[in-house]
KOLBA-365738 format. One record per residue (C-alpha): x negated, y, z negated; residue number from 1. Coordinates in Angstrom, 3 decimals, padded with zeros to 6 digits. Example, Ala and Ser with C-alpha at 12.3 -4.5 7.8 and 13.67 -1.06 7.14 Angstrom:
# KOLBA-365738
<xx->-012.300, yy->-004.500, zz->-007.800, rodo->1>
<xx->-013.670, yy->-001.060, zz->-007.140, rodo->2>
This chain:
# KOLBA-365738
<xx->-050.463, yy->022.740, zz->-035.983, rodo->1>
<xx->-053.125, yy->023.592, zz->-038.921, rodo->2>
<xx->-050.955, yy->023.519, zz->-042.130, rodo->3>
<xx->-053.946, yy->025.208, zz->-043.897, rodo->4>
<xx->-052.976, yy->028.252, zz->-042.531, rodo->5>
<xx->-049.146, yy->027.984, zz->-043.173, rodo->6>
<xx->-047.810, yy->029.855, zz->-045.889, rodo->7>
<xx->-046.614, yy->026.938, zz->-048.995, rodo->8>
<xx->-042.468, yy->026.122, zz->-047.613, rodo->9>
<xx->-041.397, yy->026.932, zz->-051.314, rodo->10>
<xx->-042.929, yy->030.783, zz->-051.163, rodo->11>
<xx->-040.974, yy->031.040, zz->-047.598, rodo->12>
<xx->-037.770, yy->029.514, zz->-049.461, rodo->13>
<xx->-037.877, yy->032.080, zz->-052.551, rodo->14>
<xx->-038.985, yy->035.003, zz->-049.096, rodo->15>
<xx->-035.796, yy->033.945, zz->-047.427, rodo->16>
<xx->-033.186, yy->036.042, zz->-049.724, rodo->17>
<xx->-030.223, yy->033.760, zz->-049.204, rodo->18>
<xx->-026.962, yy->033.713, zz->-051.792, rodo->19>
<xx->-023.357, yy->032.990, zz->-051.064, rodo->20>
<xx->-020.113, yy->034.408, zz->-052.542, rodo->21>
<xx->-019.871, yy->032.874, zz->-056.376, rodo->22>
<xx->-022.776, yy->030.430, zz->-056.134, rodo->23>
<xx->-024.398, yy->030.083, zz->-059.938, rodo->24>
<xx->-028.170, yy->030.274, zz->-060.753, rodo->25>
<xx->-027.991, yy->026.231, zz->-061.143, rodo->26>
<xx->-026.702, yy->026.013, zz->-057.541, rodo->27>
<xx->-029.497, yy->028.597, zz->-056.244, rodo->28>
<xx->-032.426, yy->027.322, zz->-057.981, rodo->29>
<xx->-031.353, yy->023.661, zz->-056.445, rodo->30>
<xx->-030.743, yy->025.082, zz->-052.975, rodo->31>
<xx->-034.221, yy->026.768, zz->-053.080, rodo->32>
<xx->-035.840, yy->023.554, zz->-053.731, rodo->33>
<xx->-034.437, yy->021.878, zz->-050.962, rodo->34>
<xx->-034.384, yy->024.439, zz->-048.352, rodo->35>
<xx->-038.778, yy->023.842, zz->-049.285, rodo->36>
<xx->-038.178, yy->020.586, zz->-048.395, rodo->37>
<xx->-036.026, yy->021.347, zz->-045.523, rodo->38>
<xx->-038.770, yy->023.532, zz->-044.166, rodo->39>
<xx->-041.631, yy->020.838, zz->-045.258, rodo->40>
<xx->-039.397, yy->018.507, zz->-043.094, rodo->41>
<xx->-039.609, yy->020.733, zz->-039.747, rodo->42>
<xx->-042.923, yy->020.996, zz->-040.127, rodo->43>
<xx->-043.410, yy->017.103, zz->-040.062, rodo->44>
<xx->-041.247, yy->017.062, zz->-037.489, rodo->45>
<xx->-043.570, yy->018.696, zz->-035.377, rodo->46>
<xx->-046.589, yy->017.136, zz->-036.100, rodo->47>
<xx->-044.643, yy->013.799, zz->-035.614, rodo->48>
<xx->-043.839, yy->016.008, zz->-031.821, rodo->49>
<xx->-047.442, yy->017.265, zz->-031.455, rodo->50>
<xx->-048.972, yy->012.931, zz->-032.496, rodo->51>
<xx->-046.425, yy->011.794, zz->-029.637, rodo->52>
<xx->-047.290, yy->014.174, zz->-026.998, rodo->53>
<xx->-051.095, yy->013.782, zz->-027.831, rodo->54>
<xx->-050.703, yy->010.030, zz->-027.231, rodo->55>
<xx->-053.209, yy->008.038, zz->-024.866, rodo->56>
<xx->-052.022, yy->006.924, zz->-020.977, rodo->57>
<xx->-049.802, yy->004.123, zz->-021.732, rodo->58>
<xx->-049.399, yy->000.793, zz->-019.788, rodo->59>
<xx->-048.543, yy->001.383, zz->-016.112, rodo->60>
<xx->-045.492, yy->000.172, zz->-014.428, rodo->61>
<xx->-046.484, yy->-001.829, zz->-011.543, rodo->62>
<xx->-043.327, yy->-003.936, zz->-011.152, rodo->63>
<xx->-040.934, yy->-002.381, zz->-008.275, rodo->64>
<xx->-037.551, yy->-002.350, zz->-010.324, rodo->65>
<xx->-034.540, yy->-001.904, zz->-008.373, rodo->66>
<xx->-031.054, yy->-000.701, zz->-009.624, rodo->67>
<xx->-027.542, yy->-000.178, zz->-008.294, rodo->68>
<xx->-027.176, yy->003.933, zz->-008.834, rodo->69>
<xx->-023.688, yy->005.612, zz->-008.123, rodo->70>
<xx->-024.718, yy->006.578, zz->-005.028, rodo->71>
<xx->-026.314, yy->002.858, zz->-003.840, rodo->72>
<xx->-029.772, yy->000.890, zz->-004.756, rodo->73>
<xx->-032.430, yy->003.117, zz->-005.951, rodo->74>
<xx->-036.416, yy->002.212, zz->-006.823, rodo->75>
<xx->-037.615, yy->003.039, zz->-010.342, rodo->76>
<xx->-039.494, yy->005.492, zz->-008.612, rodo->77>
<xx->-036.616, yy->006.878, zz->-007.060, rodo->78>
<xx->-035.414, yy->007.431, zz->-010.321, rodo->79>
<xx->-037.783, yy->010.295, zz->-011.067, rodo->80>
<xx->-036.219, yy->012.517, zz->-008.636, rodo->81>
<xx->-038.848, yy->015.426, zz->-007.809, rodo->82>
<xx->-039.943, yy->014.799, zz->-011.736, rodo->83>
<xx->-043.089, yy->013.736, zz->-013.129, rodo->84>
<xx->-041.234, yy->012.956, zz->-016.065, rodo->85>
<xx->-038.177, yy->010.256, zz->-016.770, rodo->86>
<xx->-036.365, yy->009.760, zz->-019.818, rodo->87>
<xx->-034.358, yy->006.214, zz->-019.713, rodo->88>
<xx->-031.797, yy->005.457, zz->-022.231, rodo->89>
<xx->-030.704, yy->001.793, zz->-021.862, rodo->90>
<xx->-026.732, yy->001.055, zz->-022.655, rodo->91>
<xx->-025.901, yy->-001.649, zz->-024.476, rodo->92>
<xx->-023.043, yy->-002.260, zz->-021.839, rodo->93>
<xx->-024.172, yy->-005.674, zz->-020.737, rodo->94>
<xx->-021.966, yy->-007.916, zz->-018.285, rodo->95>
<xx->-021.182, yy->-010.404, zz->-020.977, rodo->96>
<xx->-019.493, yy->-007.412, zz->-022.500, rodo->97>
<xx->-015.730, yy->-006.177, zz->-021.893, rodo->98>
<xx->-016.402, yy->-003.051, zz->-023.488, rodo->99>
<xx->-019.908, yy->-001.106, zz->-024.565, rodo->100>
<xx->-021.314, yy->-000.802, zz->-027.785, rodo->101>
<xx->-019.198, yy->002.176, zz->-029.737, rodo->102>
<xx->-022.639, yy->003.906, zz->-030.951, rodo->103>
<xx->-023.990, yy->003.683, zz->-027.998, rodo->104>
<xx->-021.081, yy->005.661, zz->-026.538, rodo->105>
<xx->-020.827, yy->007.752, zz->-029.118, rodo->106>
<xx->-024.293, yy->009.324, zz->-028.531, rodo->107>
<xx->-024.107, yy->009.040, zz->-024.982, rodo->108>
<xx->-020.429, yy->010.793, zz->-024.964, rodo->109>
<xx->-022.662, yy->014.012, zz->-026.922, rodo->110>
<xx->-025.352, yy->013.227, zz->-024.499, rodo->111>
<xx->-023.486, yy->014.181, zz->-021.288, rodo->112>
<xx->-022.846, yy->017.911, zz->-021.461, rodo->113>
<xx->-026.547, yy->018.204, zz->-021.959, rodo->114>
<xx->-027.251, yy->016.679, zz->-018.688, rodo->115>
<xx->-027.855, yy->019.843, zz->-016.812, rodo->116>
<xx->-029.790, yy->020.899, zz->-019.224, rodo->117>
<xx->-031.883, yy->018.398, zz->-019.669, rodo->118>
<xx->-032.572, yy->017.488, zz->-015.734, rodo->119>
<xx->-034.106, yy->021.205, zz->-015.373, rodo->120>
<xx->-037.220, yy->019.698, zz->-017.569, rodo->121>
<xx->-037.436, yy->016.324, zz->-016.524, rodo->122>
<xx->-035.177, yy->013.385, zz->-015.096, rodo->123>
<xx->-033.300, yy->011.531, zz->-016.867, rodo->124>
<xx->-031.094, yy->007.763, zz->-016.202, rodo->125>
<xx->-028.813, yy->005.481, zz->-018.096, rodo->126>
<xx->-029.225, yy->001.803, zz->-017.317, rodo->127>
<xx->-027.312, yy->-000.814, zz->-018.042, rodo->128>
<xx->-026.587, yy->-004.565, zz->-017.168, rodo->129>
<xx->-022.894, yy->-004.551, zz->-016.166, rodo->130>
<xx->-022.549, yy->-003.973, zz->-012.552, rodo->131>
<xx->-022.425, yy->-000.773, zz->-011.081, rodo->132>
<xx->-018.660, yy->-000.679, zz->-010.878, rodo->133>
<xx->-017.980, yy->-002.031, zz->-014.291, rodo->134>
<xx->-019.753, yy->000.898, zz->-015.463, rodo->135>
<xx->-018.459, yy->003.978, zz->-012.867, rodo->136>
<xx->-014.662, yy->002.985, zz->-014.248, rodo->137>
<xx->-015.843, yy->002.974, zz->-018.058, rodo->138>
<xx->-017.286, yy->006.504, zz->-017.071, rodo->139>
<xx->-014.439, yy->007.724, zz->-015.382, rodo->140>
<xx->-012.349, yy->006.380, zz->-018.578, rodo->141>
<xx->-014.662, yy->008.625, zz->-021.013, rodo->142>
<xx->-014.616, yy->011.382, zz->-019.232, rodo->143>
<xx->-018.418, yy->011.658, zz->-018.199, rodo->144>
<xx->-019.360, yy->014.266, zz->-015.892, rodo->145>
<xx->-023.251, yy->014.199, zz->-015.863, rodo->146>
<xx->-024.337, yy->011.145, zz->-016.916, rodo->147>
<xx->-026.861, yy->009.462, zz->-014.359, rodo->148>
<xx->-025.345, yy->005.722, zz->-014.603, rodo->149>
<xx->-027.760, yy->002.786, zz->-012.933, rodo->150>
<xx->-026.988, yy->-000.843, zz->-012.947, rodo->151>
<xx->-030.309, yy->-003.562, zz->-013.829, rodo->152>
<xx->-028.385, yy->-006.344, zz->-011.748, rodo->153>
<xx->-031.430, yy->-008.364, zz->-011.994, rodo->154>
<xx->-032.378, yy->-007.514, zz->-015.786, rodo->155>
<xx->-035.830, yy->-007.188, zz->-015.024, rodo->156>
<xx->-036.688, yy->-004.144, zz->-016.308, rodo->157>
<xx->-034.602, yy->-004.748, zz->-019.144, rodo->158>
<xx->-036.200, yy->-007.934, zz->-020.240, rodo->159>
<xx->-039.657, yy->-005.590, zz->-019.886, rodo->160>
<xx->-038.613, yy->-003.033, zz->-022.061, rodo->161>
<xx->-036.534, yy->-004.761, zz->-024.867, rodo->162>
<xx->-033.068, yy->-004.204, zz->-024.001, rodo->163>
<xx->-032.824, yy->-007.930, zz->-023.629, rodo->164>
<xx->-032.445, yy->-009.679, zz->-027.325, rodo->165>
<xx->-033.880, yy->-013.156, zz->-027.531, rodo->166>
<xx->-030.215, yy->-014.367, zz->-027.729, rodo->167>
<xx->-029.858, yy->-012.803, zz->-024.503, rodo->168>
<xx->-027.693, yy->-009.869, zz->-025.786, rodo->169>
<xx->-027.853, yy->-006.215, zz->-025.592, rodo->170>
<xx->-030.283, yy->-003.865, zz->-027.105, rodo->171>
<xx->-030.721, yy->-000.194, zz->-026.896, rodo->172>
<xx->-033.726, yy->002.059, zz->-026.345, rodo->173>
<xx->-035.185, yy->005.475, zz->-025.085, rodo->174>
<xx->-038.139, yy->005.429, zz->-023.571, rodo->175>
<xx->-040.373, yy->007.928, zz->-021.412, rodo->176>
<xx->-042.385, yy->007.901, zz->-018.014, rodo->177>
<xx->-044.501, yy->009.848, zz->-016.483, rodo->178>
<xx->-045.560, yy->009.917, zz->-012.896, rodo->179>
<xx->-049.024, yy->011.800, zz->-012.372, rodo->180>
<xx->-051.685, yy->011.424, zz->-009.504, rodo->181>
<xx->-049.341, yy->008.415, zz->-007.719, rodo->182>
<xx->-049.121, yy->006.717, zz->-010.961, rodo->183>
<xx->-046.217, yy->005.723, zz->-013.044, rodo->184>
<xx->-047.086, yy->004.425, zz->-016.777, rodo->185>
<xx->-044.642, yy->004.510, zz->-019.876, rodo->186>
<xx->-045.509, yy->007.494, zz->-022.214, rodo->187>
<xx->-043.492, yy->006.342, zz->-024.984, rodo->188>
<xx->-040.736, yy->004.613, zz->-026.578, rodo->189>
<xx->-038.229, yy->004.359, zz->-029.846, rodo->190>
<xx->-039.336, yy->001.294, zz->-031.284, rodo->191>
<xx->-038.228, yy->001.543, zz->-035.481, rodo->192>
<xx->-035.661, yy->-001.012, zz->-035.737, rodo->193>
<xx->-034.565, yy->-003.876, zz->-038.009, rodo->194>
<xx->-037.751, yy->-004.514, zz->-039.459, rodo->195>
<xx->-038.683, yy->-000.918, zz->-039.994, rodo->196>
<xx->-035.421, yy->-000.099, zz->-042.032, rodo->197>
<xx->-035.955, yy->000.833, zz->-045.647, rodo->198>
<xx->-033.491, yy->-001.091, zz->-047.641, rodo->199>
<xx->-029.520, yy->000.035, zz->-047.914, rodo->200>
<xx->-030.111, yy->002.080, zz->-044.623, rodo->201>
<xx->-029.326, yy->001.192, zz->-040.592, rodo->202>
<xx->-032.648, yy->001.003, zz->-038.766, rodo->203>
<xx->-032.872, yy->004.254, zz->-036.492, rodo->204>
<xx->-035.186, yy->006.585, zz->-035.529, rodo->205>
<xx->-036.161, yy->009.641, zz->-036.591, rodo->206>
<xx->-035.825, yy->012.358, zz->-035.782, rodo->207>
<xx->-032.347, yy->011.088, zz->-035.555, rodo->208>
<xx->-030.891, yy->011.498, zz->-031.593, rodo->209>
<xx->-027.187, yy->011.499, zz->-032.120, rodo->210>
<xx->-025.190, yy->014.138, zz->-033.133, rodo->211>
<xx->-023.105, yy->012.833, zz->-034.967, rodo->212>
<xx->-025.200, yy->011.709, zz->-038.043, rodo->213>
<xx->-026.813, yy->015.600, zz->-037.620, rodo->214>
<xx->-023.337, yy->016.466, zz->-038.871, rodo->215>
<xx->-022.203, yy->013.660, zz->-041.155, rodo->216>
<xx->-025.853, yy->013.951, zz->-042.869, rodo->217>
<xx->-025.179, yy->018.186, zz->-043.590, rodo->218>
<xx->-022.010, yy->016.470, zz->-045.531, rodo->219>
<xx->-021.611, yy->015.793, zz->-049.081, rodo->220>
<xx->-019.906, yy->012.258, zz->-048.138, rodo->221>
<xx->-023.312, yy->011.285, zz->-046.074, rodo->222>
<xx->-023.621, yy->008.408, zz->-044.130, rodo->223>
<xx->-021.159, yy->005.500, zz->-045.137, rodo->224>
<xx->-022.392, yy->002.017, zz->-044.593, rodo->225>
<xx->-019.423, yy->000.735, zz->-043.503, rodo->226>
<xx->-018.166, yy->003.520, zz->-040.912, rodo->227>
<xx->-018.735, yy->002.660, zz->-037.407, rodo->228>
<xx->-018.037, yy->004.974, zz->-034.574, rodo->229>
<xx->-015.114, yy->003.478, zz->-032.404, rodo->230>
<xx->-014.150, yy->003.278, zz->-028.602, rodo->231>
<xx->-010.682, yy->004.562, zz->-029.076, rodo->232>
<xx->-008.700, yy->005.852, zz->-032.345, rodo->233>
């Protein structure tokens, strides 16, 4: 995308004509100004988009990880369906866990009625270390319908890709694959975290994938720092 050539976001936010019953001036002028930046934002967010998808062949994956799928063991490779591309979303739902992490589920729970949406672009799995069964019954408890669940008995592939903390906990992550010309290689993966938060906020990505902090962030309340989504209210 050549920004020379776009027209300047404020002279498209003054264009766009918008007013609501009883607003004042004050609150106009003020929305104006950040609908530009709102507008300056999308357009970052797609050169962000067009830096990713221009990205060099990443490392390929030439260890054979096996899983436990809902349906019995399946290859990485297996995983990929008739895809070139996989999108992997490890659960924090690790076996020395009763329960799974809340935000995890949380943005998984939004996750699931996109599913069939999702799988008619590319292919898409949730791994986790609990065993298989541990994790069907937590699905079936949720309510999941779509949701591809896999279990990393061995924690191979999570040790690889850094859902393994050095304490041996859980960590999440999305990450993407792509399988061209017989050859699997990771494209790309989410990888701001602790040490990439600014200060006073929770380290996450942007753009931001769950749903929920779309909403709360359109709020005048915002994001609390001590709100936590919850298994069960």
């Amino acid at each position: 995308m050549d920004t020379r050539t776009l027209a300047p976001a404020m002279d498209l936010a003054i264009r766009n004509g918008v007013t609501f019953p009883h607003e004042s001036d004050e609150y106009r002028s003020a929305r104006i100004a950040l609908l530009a930046e709102e507008i300056e934002l999308r357009r970052h967010i797609e050169r962000v988009a067009e830096m990713r998808r221009a990205l060099p062949p990443g490392g390929s994956v030439k260890k054979h990880y096996q899983f436990i799928g809902e349906k019995g063991p399946a290859s990485f490779e297996d995983l990929f369906g008739d895809k070139d591309t996989l999108v992997v979303y490890t659960y924090m739902f690790g076996p020395q866990r009763e329960r799974p992490c809340p935000m995890c589920t949380s943005l998984l729970s939004a996750w699931d009625g996109e599913v069939p949406d999702i799988t008619q672009r590319v292919a898409f799995a949730v791994t986790a270390r609990s065993p298989i069964e541990k994790l069907v019954t937590f699905k079936k408890e949720r309510g999941w319908h779509y949701l591809p669940l896999y279990s990393d008995t061995s924690g191979e592939f999570s040790h690889d890709y850094h859902a393994i903390t050095p304490d041996g906990g859980d960590d999440a992550g999305l990450h993407v694959f792509t399988r061209r010309d017989g050859t699997i290689r990771h494209f790309w993966s989410g990888e701001m975290g602790g040490v990439t938060a600014d200060p006073g906020q929770d380290p996450r990505g942007a753009p931001d994938l769950m749903p929920l902090w779309t909403i709360i962030d359109c709020t005048p309340e915002g994001r609390s720092p001590t709100w936590y989504p919850k298994l069960n209210y």
